[in-house]
mmCIF file as gemmi writes it, N, C-alpha and C atoms, coordinates in Angstrom:
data_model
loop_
_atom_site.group_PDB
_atom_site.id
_atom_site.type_symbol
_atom_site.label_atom_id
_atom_site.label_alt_id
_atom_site.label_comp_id
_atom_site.label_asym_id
_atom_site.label_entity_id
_atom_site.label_seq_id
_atom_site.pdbx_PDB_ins_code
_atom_site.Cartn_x
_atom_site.Cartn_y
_atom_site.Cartn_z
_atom_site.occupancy
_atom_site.B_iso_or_equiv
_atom_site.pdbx_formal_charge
_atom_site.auth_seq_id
_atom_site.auth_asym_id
_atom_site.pdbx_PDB_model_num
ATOM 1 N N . UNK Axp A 1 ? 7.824 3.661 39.981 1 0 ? 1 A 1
ATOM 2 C CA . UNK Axp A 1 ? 7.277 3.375 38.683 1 0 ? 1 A 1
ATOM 3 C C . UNK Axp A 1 ? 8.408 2.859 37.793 1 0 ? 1 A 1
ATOM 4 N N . UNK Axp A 2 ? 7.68 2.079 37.378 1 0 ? 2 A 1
ATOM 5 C CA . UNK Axp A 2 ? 9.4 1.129 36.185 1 0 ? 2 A 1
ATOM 6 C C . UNK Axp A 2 ? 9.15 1.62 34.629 1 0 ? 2 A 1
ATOM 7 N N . UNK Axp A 3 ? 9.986 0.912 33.604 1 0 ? 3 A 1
ATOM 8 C CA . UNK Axp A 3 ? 9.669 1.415 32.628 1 0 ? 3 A 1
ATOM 9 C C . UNK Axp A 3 ? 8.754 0.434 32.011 1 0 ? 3 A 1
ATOM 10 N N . UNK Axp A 4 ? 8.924 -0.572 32.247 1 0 ? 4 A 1
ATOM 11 C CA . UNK Axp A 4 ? 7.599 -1.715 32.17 1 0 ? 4 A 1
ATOM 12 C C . UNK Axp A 4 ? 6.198 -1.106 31.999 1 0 ? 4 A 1
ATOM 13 N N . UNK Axp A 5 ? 5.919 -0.608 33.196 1 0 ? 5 A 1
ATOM 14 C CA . UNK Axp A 5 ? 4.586 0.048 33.414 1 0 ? 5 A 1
ATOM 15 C C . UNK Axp A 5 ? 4.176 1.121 32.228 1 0 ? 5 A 1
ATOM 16 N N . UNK Axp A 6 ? 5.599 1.795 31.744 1 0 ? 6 A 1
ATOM 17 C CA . UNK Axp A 6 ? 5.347 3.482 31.473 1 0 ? 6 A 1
ATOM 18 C C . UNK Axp A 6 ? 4.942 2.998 29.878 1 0 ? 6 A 1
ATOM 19 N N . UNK Axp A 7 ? 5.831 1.716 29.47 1 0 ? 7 A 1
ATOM 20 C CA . UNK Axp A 7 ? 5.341 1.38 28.135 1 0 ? 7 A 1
ATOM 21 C C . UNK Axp A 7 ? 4.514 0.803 27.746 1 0 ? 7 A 1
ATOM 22 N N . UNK Axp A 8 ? 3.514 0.214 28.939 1 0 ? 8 A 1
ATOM 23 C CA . UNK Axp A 8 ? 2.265 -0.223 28.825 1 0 ? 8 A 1
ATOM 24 C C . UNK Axp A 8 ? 1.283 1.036 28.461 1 0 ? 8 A 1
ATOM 25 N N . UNK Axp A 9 ? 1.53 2.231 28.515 1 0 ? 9 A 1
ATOM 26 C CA . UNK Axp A 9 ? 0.555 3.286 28.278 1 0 ? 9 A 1
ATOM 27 C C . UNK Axp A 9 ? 0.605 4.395 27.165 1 0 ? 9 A 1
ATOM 28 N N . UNK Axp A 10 ? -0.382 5.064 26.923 1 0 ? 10 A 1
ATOM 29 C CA . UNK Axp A 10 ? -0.056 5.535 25.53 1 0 ? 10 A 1
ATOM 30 C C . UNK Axp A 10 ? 0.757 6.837 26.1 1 0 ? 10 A 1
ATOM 31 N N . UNK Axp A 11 ? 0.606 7.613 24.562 1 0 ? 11 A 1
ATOM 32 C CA . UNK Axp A 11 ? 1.672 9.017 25.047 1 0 ? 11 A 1
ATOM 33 C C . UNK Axp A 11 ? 1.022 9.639 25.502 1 0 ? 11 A 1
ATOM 34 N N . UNK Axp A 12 ? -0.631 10.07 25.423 1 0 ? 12 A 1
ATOM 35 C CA . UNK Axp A 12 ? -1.135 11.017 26.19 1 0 ? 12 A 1
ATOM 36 C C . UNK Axp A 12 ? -1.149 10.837 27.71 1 0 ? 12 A 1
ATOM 37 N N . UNK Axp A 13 ? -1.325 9.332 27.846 1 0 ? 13 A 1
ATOM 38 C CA . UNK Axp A 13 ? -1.066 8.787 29.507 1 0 ? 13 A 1
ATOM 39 C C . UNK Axp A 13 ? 0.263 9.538 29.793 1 0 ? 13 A 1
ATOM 40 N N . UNK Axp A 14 ? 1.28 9.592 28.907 1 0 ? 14 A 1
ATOM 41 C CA . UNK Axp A 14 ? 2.531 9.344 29.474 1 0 ? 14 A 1
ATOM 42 C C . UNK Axp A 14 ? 2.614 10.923 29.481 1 0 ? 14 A 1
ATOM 43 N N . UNK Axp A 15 ? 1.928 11.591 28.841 1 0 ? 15 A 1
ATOM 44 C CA . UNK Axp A 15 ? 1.916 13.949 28.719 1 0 ? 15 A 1
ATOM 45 C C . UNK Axp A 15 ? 1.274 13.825 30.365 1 0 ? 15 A 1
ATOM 46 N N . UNK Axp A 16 ? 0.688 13.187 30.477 1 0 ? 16 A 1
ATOM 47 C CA . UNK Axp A 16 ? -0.194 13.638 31.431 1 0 ? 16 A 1
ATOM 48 C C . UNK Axp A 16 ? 0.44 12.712 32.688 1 0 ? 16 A 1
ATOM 49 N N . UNK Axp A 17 ? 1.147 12.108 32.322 1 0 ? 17 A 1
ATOM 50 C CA . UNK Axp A 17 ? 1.923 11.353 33.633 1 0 ? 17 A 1
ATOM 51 C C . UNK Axp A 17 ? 3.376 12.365 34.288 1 0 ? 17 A 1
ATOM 52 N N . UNK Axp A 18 ? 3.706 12.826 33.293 1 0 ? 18 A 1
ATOM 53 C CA . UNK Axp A 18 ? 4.898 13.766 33.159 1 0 ? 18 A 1
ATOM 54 C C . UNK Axp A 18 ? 4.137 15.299 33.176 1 0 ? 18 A 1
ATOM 55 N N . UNK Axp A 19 ? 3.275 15.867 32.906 1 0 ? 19 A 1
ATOM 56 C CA . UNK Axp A 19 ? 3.108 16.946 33.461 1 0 ? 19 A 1
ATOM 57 C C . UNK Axp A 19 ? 2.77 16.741 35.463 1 0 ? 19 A 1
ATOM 58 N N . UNK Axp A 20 ? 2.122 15.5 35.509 1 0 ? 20 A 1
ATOM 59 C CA . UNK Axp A 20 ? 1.998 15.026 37.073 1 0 ? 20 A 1
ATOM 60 C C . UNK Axp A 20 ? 3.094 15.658 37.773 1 0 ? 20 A 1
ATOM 61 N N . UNK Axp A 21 ? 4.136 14.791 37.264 1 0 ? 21 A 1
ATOM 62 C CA . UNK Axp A 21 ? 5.766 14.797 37.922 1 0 ? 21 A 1
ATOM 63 C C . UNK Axp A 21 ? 6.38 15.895 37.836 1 0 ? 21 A 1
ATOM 64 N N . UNK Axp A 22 ? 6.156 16.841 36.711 1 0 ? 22 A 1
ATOM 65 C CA . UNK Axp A 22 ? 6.83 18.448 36.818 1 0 ? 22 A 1
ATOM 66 C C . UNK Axp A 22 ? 5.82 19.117 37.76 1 0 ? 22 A 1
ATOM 67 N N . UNK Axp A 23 ? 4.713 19.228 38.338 1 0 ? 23 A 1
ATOM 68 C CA . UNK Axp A 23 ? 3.92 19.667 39.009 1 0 ? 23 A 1
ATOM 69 C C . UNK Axp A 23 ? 4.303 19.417 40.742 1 0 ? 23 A 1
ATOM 70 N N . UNK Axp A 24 ? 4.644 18.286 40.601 1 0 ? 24 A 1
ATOM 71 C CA . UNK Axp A 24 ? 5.081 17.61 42.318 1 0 ? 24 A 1
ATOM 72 C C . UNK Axp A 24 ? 6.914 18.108 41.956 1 0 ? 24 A 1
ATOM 73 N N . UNK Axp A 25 ? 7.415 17.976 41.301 1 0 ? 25 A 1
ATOM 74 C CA . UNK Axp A 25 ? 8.892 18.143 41.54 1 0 ? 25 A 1
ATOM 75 C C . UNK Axp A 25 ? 8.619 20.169 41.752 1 0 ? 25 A 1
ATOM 76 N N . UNK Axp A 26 ? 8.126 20.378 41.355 1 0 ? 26 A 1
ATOM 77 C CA . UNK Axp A 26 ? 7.868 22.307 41.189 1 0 ? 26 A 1
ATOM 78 C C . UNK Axp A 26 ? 7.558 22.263 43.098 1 0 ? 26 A 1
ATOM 79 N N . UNK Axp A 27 ? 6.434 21.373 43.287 1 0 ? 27 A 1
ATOM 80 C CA . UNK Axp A 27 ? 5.851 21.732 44.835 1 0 ? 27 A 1
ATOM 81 C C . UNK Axp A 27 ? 7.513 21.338 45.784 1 0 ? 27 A 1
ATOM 82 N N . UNK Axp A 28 ? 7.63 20.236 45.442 1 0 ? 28 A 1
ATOM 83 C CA . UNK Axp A 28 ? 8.922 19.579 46.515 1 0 ? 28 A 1
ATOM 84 C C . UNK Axp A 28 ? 10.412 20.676 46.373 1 0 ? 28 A 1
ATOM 85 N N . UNK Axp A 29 ? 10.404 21.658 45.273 1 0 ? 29 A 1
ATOM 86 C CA . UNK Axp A 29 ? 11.489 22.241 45.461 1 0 ? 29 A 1
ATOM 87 C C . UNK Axp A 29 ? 11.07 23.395 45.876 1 0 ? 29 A 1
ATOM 88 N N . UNK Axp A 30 ? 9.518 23.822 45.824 1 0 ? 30 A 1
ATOM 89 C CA . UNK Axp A 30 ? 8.957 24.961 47.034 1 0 ? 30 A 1
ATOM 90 C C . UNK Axp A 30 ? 9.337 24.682 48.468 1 0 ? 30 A 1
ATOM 91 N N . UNK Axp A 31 ? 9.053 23.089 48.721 1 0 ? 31 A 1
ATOM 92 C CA . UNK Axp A 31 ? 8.931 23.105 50.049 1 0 ? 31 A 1
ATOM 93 C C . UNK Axp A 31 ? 10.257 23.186 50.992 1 0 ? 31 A 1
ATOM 94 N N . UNK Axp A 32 ? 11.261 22.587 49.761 1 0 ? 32 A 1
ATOM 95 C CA . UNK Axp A 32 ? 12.622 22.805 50.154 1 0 ? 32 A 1
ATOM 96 C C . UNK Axp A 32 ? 13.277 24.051 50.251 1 0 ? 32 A 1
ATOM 97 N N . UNK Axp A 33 ? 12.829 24.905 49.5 1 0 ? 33 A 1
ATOM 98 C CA . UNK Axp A 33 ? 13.103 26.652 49.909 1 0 ? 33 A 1
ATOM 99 C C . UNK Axp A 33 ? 12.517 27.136 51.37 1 0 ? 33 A 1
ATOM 100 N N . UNK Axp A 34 ? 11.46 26.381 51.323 1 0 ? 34 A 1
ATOM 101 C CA . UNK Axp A 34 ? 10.847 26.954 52.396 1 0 ? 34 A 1
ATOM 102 C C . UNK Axp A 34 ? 10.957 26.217 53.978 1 0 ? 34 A 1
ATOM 103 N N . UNK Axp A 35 ? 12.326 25.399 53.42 1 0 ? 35 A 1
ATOM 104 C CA . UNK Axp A 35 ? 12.312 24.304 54.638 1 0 ? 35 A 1
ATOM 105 C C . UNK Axp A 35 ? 11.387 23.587 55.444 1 0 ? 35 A 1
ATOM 106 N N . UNK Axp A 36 ? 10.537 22.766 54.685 1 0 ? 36 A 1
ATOM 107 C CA . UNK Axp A 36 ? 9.694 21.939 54.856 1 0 ? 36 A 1
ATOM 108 C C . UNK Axp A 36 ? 9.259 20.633 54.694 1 0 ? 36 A 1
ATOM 109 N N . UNK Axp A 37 ? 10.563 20.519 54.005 1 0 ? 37 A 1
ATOM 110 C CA . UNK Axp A 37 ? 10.478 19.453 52.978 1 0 ? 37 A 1
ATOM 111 C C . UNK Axp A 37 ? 11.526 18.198 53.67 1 0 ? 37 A 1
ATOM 112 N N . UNK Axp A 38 ? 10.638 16.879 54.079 1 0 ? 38 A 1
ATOM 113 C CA . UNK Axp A 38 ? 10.979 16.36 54.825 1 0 ? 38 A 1
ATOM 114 C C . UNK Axp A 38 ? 11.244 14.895 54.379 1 0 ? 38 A 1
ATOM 115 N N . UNK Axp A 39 ? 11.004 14.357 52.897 1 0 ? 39 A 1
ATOM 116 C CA . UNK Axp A 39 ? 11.356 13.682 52.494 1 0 ? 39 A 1
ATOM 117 C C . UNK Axp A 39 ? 12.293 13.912 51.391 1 0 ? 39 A 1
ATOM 118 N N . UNK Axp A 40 ? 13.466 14.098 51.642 1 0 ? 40 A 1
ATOM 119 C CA . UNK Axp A 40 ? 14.479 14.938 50.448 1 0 ? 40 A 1
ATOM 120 C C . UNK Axp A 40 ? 14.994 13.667 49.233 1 0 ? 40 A 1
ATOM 121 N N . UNK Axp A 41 ? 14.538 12.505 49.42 1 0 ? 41 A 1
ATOM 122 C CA . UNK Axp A 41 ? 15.213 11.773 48.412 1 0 ? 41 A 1
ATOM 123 C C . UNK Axp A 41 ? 13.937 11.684 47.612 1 0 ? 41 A 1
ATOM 124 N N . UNK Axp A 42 ? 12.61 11.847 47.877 1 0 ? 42 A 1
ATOM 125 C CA . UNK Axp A 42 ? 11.316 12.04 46.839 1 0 ? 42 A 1
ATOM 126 C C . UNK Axp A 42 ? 11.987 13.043 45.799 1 0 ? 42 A 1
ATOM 127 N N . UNK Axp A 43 ? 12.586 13.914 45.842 1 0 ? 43 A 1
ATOM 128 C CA . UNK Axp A 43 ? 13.119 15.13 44.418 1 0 ? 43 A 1
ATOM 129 C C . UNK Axp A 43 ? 13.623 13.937 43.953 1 0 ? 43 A 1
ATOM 130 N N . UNK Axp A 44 ? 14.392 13.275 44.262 1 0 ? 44 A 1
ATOM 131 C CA . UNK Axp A 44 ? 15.467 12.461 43.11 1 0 ? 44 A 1
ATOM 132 C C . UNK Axp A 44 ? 14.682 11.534 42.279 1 0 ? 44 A 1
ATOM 133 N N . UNK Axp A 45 ? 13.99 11.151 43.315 1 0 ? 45 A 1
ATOM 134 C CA . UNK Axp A 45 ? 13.124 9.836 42.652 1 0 ? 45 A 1
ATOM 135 C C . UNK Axp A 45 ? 11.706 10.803 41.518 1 0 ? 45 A 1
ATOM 136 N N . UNK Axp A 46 ? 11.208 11.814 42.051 1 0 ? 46 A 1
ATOM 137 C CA . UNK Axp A 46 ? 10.274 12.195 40.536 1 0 ? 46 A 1
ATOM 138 C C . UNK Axp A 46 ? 11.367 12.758 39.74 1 0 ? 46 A 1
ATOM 139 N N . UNK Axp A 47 ? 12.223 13.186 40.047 1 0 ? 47 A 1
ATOM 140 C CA . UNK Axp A 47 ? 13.448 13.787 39.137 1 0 ? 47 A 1
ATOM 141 C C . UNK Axp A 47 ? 13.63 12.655 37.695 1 0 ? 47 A 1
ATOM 142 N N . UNK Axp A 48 ? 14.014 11.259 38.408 1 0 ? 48 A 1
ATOM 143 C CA . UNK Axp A 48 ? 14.272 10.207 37.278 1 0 ? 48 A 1
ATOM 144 C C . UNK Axp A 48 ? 13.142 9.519 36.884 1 0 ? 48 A 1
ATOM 145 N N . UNK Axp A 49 ? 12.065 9.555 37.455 1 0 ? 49 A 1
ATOM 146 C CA . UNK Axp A 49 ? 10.684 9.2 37.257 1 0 ? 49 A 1
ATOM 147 C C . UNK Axp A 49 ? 10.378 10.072 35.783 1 0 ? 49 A 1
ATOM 148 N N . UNK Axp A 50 ? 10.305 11.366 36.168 1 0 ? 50 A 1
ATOM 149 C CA . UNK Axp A 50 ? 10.481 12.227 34.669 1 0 ? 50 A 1
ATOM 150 C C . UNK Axp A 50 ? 11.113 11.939 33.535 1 0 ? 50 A 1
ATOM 151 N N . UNK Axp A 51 ? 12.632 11.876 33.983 1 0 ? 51 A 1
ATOM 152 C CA . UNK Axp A 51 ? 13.735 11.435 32.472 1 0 ? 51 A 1
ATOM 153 C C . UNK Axp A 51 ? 13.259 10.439 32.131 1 0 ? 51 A 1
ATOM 154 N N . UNK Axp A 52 ? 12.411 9.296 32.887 1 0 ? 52 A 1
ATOM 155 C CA . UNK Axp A 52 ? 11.843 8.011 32.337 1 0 ? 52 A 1
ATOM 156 C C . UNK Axp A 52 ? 11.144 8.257 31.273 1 0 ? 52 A 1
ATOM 157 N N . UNK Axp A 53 ? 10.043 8.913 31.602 1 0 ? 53 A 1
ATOM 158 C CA . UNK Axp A 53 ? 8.405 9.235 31.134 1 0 ? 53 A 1
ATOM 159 C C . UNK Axp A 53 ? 9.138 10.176 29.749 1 0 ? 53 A 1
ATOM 160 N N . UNK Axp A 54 ? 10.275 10.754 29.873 1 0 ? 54 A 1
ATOM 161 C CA . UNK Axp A 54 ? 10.65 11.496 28.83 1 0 ? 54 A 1
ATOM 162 C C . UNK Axp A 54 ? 10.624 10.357 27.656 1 0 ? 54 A 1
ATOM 163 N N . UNK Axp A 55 ? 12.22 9.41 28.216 1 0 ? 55 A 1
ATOM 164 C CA . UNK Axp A 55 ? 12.6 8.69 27.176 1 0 ? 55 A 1
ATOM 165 C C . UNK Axp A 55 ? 11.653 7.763 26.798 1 0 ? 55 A 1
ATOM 166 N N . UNK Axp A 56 ? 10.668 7.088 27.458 1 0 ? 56 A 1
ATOM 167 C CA . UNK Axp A 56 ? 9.997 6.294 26.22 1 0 ? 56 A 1
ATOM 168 C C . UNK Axp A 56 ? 8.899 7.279 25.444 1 0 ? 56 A 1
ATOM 169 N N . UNK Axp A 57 ? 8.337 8.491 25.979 1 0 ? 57 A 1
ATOM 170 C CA . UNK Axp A 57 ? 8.011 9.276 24.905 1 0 ? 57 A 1
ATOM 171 C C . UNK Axp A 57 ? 8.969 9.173 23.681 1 0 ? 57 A 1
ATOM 172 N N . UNK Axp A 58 ? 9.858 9.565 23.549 1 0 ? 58 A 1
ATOM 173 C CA . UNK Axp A 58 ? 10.634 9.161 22.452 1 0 ? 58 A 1
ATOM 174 C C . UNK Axp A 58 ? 10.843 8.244 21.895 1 0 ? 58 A 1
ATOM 175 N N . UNK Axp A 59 ? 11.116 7.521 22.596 1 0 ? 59 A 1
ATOM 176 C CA . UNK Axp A 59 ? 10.949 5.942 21.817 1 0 ? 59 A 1
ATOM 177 C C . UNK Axp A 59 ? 9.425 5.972 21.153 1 0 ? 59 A 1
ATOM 178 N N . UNK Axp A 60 ? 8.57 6.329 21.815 1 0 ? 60 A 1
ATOM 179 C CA . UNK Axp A 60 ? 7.347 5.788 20.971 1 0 ? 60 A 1
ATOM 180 C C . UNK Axp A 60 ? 7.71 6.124 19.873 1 0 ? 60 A 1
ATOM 181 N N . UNK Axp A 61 ? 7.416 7.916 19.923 1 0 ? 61 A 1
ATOM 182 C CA . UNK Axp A 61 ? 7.474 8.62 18.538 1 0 ? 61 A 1
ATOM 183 C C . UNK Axp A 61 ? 8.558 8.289 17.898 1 0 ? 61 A 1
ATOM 184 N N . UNK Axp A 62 ? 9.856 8.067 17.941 1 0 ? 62 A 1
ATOM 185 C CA . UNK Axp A 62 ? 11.095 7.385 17.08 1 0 ? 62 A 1
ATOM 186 C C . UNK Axp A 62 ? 10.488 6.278 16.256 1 0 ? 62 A 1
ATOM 187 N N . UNK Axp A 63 ? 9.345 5.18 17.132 1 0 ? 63 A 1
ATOM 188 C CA . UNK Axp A 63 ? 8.895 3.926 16.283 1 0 ? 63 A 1
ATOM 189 C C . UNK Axp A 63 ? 7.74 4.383 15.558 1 0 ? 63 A 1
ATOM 190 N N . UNK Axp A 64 ? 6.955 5.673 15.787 1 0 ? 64 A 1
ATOM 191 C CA . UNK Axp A 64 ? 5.743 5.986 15.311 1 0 ? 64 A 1
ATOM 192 C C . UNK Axp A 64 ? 6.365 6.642 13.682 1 0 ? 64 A 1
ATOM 193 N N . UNK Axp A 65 ? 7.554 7.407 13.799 1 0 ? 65 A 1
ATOM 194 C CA . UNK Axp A 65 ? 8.17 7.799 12.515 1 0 ? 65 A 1
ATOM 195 C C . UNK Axp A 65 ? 8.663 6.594 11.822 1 0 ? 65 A 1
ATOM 196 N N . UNK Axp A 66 ? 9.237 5.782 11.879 1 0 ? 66 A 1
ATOM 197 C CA . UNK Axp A 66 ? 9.869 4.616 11.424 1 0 ? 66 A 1
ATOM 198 C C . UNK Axp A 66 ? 8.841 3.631 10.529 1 0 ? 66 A 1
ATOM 199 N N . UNK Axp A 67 ? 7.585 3.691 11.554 1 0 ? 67 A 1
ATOM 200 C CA . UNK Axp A 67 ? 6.651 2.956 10.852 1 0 ? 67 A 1
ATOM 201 C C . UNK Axp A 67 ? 5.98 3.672 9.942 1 0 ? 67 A 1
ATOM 202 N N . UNK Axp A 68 ? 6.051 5.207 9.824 1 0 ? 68 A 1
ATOM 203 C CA . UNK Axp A 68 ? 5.407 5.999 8.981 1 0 ? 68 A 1
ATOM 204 C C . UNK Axp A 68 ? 6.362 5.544 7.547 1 0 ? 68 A 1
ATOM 205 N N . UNK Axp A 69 ? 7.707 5.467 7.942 1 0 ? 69 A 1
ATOM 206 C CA . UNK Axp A 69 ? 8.32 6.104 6.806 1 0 ? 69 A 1
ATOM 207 C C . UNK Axp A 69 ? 9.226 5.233 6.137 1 0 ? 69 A 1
């Protein structure tokens, strides 16, 4: 997922895109306790998939205050 995509969507897309990704990063570091987990570079990739979905949340709201104020 790029950031292209992530800013095509609103913030609730993007709560609900990012609760997605804390939900699968929670399962993939179960499966890795439990040695099961067989694609180990998927953690990294929802790992920065997340910090993505973080930062343009912010950006929105940074431009949503700006234009308020």
């Amino acid at each position: 997922m790029d950031a292209k995509e992530l800013r095509e969507k609103t913030p609730d897309q993007l709560r609900d895109e990012l609760a997605s990704l804390k939900k699968e990063a929670f399962n993939l570091r179960f499966q890795q306790a439990t040695s099961q987990l067989e694609n180990t570079a998927r953690m990294r990739k929802v790992r920065r998939d997340a910090a993505r979905v973080k930062t343009i949340l912010k950006e929105k709201a940074a431009a949503a205050v700006k234009e308020a104020g």
